[in-house]
C-alpha positions in Angstrom: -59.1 -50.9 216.4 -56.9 -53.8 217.0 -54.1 -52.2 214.9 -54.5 -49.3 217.2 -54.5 -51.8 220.3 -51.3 -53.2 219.2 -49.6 -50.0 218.4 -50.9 -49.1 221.9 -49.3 -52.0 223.8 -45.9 -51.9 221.7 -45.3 -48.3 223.1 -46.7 -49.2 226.6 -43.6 -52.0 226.4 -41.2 -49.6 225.0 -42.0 -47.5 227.6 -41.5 -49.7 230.2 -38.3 -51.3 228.7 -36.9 -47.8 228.9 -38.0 -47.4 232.7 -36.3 -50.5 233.2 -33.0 -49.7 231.8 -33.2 -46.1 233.2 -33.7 -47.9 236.5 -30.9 -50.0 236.4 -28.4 -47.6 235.6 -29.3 -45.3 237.9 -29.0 -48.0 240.5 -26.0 -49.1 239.7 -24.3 -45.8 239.1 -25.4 -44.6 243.2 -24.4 -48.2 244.1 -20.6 -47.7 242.4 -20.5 -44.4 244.3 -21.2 -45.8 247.4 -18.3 -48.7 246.5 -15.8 -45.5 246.0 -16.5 -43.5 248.9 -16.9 -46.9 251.7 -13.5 -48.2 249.6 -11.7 -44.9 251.4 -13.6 -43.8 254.0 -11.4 -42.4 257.0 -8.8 -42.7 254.8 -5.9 -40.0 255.0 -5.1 -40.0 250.9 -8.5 -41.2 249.5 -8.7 -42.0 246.3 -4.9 -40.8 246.0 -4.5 -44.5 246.4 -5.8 -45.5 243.6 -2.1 -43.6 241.8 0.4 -44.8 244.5 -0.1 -48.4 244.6 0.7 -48.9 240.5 3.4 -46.3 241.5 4.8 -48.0 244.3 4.6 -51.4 242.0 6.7 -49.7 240.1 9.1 -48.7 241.9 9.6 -52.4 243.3 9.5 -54.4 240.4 11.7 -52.1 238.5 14.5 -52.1 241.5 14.3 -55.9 241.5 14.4 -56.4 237.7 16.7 -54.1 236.5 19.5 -53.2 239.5 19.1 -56.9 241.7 18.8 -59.0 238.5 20.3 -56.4 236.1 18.2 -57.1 233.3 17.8 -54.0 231.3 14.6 -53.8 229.7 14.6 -50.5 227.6 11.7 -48.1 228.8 10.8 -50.4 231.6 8.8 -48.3 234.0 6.5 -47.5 230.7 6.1 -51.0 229.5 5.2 -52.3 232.7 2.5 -49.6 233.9 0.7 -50.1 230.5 0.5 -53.6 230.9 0.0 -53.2 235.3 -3.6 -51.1 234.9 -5.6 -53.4 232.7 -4.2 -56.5 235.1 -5.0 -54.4 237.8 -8.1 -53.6 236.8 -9.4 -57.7 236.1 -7.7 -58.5 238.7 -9.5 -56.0 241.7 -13.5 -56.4 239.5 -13.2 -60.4 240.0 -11.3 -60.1 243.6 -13.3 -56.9 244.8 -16.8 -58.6 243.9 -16.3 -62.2 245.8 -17.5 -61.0 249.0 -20.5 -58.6 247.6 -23.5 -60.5 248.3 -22.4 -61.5 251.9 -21.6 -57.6 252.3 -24.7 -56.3 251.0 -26.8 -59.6 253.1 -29.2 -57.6 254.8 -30.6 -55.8 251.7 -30.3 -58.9 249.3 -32.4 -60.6 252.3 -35.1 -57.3 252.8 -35.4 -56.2 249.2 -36.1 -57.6 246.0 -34.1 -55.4 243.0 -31.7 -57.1 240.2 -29.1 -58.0 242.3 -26.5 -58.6 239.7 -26.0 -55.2 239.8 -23.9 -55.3 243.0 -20.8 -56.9 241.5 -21.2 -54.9 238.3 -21.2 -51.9 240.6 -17.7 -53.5 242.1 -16.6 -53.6 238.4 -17.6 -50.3 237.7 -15.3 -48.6 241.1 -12.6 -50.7 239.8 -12.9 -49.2 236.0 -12.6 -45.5 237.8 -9.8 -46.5 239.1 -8.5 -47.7 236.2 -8.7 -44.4 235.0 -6.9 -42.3 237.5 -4.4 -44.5 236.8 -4.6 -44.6 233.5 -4.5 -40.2 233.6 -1.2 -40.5 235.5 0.2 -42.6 232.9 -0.8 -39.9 229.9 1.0 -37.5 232.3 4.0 -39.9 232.5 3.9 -40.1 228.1 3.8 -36.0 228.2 6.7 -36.2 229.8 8.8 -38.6 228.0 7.1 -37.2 224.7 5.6 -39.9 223.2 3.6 -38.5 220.9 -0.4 -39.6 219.8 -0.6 -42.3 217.5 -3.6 -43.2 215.5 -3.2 -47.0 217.2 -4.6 -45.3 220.3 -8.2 -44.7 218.7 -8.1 -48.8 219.0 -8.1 -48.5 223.1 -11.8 -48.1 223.4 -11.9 -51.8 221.6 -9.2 -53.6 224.4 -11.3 -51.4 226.9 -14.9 -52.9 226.1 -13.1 -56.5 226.1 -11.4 -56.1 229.4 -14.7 -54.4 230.8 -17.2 -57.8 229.5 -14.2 -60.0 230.8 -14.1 -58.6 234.0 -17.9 -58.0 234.7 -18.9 -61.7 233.4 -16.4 -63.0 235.9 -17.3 -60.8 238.4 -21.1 -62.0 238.4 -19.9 -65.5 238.3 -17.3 -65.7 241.4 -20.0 -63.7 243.6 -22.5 -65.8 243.3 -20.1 -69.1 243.7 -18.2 -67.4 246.8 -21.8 -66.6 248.5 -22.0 -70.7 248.3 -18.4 -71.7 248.4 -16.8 -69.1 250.5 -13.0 -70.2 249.7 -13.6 -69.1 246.1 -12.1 -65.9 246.8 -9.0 -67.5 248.5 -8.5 -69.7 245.7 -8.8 -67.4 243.2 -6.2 -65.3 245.0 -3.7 -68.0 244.6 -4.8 -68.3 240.5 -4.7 -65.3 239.7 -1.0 -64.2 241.5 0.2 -67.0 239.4 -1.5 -66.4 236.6 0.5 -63.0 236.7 3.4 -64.9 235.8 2.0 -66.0 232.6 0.6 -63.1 231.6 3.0 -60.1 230.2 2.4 -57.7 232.8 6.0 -56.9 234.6 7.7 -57.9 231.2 6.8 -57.5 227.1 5.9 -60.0 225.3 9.6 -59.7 223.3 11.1 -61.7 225.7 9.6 -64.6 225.5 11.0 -67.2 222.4 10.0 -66.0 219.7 8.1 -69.8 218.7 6.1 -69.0 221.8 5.0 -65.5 221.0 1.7 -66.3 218.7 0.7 -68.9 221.0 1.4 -67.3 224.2 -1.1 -64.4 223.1 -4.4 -66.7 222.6 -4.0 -66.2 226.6 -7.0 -63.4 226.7 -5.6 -61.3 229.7 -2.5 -61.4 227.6 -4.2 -60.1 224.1 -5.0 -57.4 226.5 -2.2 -56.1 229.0 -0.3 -56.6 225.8 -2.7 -54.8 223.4 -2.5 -51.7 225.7 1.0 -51.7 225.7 1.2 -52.4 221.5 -1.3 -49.5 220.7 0.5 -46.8 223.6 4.2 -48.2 222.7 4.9 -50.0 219.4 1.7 -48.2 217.5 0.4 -51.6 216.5 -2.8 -53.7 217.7 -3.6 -56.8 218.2 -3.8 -59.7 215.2 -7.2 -60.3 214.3 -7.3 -64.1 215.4 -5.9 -63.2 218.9 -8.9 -60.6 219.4 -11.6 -62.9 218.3 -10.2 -65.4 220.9 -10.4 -62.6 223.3 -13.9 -61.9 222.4 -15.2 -65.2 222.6 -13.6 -65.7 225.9 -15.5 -62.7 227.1 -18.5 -63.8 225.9 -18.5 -67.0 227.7 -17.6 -65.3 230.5 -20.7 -63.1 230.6 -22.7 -65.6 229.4 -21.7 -68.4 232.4 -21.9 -66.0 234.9 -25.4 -65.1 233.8 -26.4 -68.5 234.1 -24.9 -69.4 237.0 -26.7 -66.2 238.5 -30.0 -66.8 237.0 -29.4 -70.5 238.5 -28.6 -69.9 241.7 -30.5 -66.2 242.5 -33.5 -67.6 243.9 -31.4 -69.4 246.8 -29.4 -66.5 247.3 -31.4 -64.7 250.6 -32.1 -68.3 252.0 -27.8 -68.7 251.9 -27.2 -65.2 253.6 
């Protein structure tokens, strides 16, 4: 009987662990929708945005490197959109989720539910968007005829890096702007400079070659560069630069899960 019992109260918690998750992803899947359609509501080209922004980056940068500075960068538009999404992507899941909390104050005040889903749901509008864009620049490698590589089955790996990167910070820099509420402004300024150490508008080839190995233990870098290695060059990442990037991610989810779990309870009393 007590080896029924126990048999009887393992399923009950499977059960209920199932529930749970069922629960949560149902929550935050309707609470990315709502992110996508209040992103472009009343707006003329919805999510057609989401394309003509890296297009219009494009455009730009391309004028000002190669006809203003006349610095010819073979296949430059393609180099620079595969490493432009996955930056694009960190970048708008860290920015996009500062202000959740203080957006959403009224139900985080009214409603107990796992609220660390609302910036994951932030991370999750910003991965759709990543891609649409990411669709338009498959159509872009139909029409130049690059051809499919066996490199590209590696993609899913850079993806679930940038993804746990993104989300952990995410988590971390809602909770701290809900406190500190120039964390987004000062992450704004960190991050457009960061761009400039990260290969986004240029490969990693032109910078000395010394600096190269070391240049890539910069994890935003193992990625924007990863995408553009596996689409372009048909190569991945070394093993030692990934494992950096791995760790970093890790760290990342794991502070910002403390930092939540720390701070959670004070949360409605701040709003």
């Amino acid at each position: 009987m007590q080896a029924s019992g126990g048999v009887q109260a393992e399923c009950c918690e499977t059960t209920t662990r199932r529930d749970a998750l069922r629960y949560w992803w149902e929550l935050f899947a309707i609470l990315t929708i709502s992110q996508l359609k209040a992103r472009y509501r009343r707006s003329f080209l919805g999510f057609m945005w989401s394309l003509a922004v890296p297009l219009f980056q494009i455009v730009v940068v391309g004028f000002v490197i190669q006809t203003l500075l006349q610095h010819q960068i073979p296949n430059f538009t393609i180099k620079y959109l595969c490493g432009l999404l996955p930056w694009m992507y960190i970048n708008d899941a860290m920015l996009g989720a500062c202000p959740t909390f203080l957006m959403f104050r009224e139900v985080v005040k009214k409603i107990y539910f796992p609220r660390w889903i609302l910036p994951l749901s932030i991370s999750g509008s910003s991965l759709v968007h990543f891609f649409l864009s990411f669709m338009v620049l498959i159509g872009v490698f139909v029409v130049v005829g690059i051809k499919f590589h066996y490199s590209y089955l590696f993609l899913p790996v850079l993806l679930a890096l940038m993804v746990l990167m993104a989300s952990g910070l995410a988590v971390l820099f809602s909770v701290m702007h809900t406190f500190y509420q120039d964390t987004e402004y000062a992450l704004t300024t960190i991050m457009r400079v960061f761009m400039f150490i990260t290969p986004v508008f240029y490969p990693t080839a032109e910078i000395p070659e010394k600096y190269q190995y070391w240049f890539l233990y910069n994890p935003v870098a193992t990625i924007c560069e990863g995408f553009r290695g596996c689409l372009l060059r048909n190569e991945i990442p070394r093993a030692d630069h990934l494992l950096a990037c791995l760790g970093f991610s890790l760290v990342c989810v794991l502070v910002g899960a403390a930092y939540y779990r720390a701070r959670a309870a004070e949360l409605p009393e701040v709003l």
